[in-house]
N, C-alpha and C positions, 0 to 999 in steps of 0.2 A: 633419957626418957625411959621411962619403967617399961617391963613387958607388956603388960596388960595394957598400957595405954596407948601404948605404939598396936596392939590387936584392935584396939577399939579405934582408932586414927583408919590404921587398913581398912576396916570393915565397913566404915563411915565412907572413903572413899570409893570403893568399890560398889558400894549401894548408888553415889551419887552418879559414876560411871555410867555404870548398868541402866538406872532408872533415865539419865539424859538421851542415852545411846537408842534405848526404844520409844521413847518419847519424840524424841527426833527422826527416828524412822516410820514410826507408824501416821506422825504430822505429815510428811514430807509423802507416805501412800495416800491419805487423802487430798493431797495437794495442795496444804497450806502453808510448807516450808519447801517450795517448789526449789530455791533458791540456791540452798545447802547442798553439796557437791555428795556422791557418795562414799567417796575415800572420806569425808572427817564424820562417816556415820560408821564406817568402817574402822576407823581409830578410835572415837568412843567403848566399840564393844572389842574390839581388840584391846584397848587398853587397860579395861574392865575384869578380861580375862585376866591379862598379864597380872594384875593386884590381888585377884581373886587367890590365883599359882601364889605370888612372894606371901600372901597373908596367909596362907595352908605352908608353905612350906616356913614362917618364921612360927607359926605354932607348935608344928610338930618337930623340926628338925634343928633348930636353930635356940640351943640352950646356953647362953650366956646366963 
C-alpha cells in the first residue's frame, strides 16, 4: 500500500472514530441511546485518539 493511501485510510478512519464516538455520546446525553454502556463510548474516542497518534506519527516519523 503506497504512503499516501495508507495517510488517507488513517484519516478516513479516524474521522469515522471520532465522528461515531460523539455522535454516540451526545445521543446517549439526550437519552436516546440510553442502552449503550459507557466504556464502548469510551473506546470510540479513545480509539480515535490512538489513529489520530499512529496517523501523525506514520506521516512524520515513519519514512519507508
Amino acid at each position: 500500500m503506497r504512503q499516501s493511501a495508507l495517510n488517507r485510510l488513517l484519516t478516513q478512519a479516524f474521522g469515522v472514530f471520532l465522528g461515531v464516538g460523539i455522535a454516540v455520546w451526545v445521543l446517549r446525553g439526550f437519552g436516546i441511546l440510553t442502552f449503550i454502556p459507557g466504556g464502548v463510548i469510551w473506546l470510540l474516542l479513545l480509539g480515535a485518539i490512538a489513529i489520530g497518534i499512529i496517523n501523525y506519527a506514520q506521516r512524520t516519523w515513519w519514512r519507508f
